[in-house]
C-alpha positions as CSV (number, residue, x, y, z in Angstrom):
1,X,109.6,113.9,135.7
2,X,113.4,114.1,133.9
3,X,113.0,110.1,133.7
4,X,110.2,110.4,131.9
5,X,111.1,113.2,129.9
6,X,114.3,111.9,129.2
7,X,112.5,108.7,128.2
8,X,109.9,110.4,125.5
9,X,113.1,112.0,124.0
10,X,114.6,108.9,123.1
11,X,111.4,107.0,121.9
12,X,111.2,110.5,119.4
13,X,114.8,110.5,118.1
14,X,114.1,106.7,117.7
15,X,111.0,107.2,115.5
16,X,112.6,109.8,113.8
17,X,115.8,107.3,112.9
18,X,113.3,104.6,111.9
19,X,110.2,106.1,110.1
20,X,111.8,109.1,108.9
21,X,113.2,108.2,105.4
22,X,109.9,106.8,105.1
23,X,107.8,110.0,105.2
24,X,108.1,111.9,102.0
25,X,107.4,115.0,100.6
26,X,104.7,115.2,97.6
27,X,104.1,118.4,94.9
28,X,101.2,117.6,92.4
29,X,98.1,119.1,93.9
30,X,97.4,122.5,95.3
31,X,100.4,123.1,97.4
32,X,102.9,120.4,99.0
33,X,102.0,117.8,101.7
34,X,103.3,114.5,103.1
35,X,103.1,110.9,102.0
36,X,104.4,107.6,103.4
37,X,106.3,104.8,101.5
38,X,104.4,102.0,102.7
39,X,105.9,99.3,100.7
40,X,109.0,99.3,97.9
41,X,108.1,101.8,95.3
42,X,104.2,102.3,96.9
43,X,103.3,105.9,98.8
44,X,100.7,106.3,100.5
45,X,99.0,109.6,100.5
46,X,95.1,111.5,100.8
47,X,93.9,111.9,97.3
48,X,93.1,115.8,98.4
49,X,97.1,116.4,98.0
50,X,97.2,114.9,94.5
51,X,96.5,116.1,90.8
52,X,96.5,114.7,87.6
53,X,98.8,111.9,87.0
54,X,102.4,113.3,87.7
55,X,103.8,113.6,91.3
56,X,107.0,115.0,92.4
57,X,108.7,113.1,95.0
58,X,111.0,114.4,97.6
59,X,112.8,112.2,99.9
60,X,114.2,113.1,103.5
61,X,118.0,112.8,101.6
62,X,117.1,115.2,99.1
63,X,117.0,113.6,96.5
64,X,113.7,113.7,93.7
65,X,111.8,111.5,91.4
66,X,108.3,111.8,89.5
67,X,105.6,109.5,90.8
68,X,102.5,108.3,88.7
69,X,98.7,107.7,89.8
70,X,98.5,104.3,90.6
71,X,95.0,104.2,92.2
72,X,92.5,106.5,94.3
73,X,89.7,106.6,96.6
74,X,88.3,110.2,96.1
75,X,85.4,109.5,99.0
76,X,87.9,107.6,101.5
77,X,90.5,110.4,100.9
78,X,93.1,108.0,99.6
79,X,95.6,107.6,96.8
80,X,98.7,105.4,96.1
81,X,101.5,106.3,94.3
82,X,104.2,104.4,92.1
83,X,107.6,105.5,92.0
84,X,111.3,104.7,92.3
85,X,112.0,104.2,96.4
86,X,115.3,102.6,96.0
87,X,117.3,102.9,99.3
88,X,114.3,103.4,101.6
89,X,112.7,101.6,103.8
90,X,108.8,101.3,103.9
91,X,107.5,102.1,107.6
92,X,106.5,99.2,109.4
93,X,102.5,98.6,110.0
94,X,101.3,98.6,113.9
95,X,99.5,95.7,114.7
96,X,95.5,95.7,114.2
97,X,94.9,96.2,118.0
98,X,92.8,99.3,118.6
99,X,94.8,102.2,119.3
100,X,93.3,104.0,122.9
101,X,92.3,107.0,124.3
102,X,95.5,108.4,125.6
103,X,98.3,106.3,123.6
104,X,101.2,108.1,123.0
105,X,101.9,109.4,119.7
106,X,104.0,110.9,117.4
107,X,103.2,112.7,113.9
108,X,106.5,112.7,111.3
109,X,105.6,115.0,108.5
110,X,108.1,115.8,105.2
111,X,109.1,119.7,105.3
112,X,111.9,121.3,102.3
113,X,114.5,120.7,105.3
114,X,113.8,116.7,106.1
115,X,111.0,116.1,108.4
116,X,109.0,118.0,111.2
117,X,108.4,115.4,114.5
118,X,105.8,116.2,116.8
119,X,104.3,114.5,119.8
120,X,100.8,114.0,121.4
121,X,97.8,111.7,122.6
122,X,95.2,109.7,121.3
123,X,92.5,112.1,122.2
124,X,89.7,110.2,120.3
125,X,88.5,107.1,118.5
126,X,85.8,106.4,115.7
127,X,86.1,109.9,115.1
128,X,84.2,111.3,111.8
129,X,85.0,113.4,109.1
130,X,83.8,114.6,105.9
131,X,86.5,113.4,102.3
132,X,86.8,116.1,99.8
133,X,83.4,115.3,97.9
134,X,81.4,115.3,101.4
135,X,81.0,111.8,101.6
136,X,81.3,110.6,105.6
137,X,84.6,108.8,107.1
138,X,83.9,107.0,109.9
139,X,86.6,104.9,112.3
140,X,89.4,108.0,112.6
141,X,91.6,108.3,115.4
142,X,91.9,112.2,116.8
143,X,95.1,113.4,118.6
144,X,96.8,116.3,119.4
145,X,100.0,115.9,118.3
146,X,100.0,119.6,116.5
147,X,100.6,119.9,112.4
148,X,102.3,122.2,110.3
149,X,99.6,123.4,107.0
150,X,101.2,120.9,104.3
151,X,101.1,118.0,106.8
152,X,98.1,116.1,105.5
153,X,99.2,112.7,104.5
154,X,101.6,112.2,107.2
155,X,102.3,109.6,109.6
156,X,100.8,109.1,112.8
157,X,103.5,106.6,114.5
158,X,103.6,105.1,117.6
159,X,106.5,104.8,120.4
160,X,108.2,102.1,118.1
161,X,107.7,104.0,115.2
162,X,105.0,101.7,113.3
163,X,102.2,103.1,111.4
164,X,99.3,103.9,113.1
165,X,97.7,106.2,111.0
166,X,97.5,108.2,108.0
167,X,97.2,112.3,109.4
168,X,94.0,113.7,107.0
169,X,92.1,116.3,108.7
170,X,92.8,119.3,111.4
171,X,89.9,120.1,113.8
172,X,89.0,122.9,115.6
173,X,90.2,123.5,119.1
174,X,94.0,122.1,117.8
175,X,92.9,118.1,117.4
176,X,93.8,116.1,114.1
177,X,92.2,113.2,113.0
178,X,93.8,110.1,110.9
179,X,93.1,107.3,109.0
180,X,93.5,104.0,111.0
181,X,96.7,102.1,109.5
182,X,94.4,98.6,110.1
183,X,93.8,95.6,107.9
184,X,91.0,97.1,106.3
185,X,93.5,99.7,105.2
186,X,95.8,97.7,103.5
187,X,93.9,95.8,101.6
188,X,92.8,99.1,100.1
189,X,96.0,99.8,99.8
190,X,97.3,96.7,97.7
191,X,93.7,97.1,95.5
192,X,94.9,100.9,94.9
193,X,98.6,99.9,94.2
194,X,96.7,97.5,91.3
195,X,95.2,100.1,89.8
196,X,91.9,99.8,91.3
197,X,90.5,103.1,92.1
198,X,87.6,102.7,94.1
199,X,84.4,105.0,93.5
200,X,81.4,104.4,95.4
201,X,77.9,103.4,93.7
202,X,76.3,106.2,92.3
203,X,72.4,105.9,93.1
204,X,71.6,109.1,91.0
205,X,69.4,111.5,93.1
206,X,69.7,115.2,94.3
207,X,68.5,115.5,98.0
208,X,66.8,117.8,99.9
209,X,68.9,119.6,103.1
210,X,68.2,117.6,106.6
211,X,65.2,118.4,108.4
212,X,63.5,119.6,104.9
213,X,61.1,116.5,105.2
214,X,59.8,116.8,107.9
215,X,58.9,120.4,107.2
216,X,56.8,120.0,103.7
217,X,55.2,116.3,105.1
218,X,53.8,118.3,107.9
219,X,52.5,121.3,105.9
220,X,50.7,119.0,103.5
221,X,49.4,117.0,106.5
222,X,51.0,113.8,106.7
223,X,53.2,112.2,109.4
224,X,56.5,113.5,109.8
225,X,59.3,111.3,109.2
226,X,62.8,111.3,109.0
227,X,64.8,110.1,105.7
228,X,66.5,111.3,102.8
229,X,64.5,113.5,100.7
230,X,64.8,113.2,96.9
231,X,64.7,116.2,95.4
232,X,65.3,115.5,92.0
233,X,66.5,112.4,89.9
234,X,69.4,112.3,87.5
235,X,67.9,111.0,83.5
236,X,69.0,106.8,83.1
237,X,70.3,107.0,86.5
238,X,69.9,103.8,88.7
239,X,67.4,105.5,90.7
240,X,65.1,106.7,87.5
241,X,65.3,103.2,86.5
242,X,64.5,102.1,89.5
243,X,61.1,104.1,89.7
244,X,62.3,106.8,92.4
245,X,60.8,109.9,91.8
246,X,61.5,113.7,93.0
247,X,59.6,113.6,96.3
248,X,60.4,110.0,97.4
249,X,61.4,109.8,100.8
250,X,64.0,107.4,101.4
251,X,63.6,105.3,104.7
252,X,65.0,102.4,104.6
253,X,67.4,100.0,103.2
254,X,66.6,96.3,104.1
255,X,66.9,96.4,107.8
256,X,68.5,99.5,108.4
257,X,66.8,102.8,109.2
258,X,67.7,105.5,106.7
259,X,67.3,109.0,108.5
260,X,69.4,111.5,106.5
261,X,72.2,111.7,103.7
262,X,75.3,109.7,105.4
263,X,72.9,106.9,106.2
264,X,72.1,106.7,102.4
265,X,75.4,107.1,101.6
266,X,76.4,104.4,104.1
267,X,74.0,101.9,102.8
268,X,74.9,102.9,99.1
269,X,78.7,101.9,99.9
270,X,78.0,99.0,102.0
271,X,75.7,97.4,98.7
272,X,76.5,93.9,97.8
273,X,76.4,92.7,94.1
274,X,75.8,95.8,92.8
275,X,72.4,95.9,94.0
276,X,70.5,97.3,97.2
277,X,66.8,97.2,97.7
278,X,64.9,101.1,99.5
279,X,62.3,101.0,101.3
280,X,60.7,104.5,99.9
281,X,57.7,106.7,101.2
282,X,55.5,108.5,98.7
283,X,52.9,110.4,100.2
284,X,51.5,107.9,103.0
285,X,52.2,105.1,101.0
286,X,55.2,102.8,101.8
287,X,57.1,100.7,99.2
288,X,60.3,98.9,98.6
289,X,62.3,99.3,95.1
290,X,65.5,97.2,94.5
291,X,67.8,99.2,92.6
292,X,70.5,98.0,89.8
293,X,73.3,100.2,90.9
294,X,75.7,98.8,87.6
295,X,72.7,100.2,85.6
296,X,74.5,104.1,85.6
């Protein structure tokens, strides 16, 4: 047991040496949290720790500098950041392998006095969580290492202090989740770093609560089905245009079943030159609309 405990204190004072200087402190949204330098003069943070265009930057040294916006992804809980990281070095990525359920691993967040370490498991994988606008993120890892309020947009490191995630969301019962640090990830990061914030299509349509289908089909007497409920549609929205009206029930899109809100908004992001055809109930009558989602 002192082998082993001995061992886990080295790999910590290890990560702390190499990832540290990485892990910053951010002020520009509603009270401080974390970010990682990712690459020379890039940070990496969620978008829910960020406001307007100005961030103030602490390193783990003390010293300061202002950031500026340089791309966010409001529904994916992401932004990137632009300032001056002379003198540190960006963590280093894990490789894409898929982390497991019971991986080590260790969460370094930025705090006024340098950084707060902590240690835990990979509890969880393809974990889901909701970004600041509701939208559904899928493909989070959960853990237990435990985090300090102010530690969202911290890094989840491994035993070799690599980037495995991006810390974004506390759970109940004292589990976290992150944001994988895969492929799919940095090349959201390099679009953000360009400037390229990403927002998803906007299909234009207020919907009815889950469940709410079901319930008015079967008082009017006709099959109940599951789908996303349109309860009212925006004026020259995509959907207007499109010929969905309040009532539609939303089933389908090509092959895929459509059986509430995340589905939609699933289908919606996953669209592929701008356009995505619906398969639609109205009444007892199915049809299938192909919408212009650039039409907004």
């Amino acid at each position: 047991m002192t082998s082993i405990l001995s061992q886990l204190s080295d790999a910590a004072r290890s990560v702390v040496s190499t990832a540290g200087p990485s892990v910053v402190r951010i002020a520009g949204g509603w009270r401080p949290a974390s970010g990682v330098v990712v690459a020379d003069g890039t940070i990496l943070t969620n978008a829910h720790n960020v406001r307007g265009a100005d961030v103030l930057v602490t390193y783990t040294d003390g010293r300061t500098a202002v950031g500026t916006m340089a791309g966010t992804d409001i529904d994916g809980d992401l932004a990137v950041i632009h300032a001056d990281t002379t003198g540190i070095t960006p963590v280093i990525w894990a490789p894409d392998e898929a982390a497991a359920v019971g991986d080590v691993v260790f969460a370094l967040a930025a705090t006024l006095d340098g950084c707060r370490l902590t240690v835990g498991f990979v509890s969880g994988v393809a974990r889901t969580f909701r970004g600041p606008r509701g939208r559904r993120i899928g493909g989070s890892l959960e853990h237990t290492a435990p985090m300090a309020p102010g530690s969202s947009g911290s890094a989840l490191l491994d035993a070799d202090g690599r980037l495995m995630g991006l810390n974004t969301n506390r759970i109940d019962g004292g589990f976290y989740l992150a944001i994988p640090a895969d492929g799919a990830l940095r090349t959201r990061v390099t679009a953000l770093g360009r400037g390229e914030s990403r927002e998803r299509p906007h299909l234009g349509v207020g919907l009815a609560p889950a469940g709410v289908a079901r319930r008015m089909r079967r008082a009017v007497g006709l099959p109940e089905l599951d789908g996303a409920l349109v309860r009212d549609v925006e004026a020259e929205s995509p959907a207007e245009r499109a010929g969905i009206t309040g009532g539609d029930l939303i089933v389908g899109s090509g092959v895929s079943v459509i059986r509430d809100a995340d589905d939609l908004s699933d289908a919606l992001a996953a669209a592929i030159g701008g356009h995505i055809e619906l398969t639609i109930v109205r009444g007892a009558d199915e049809r299938r609309v192909t919408v212009d989602l650039t039409a907004d």
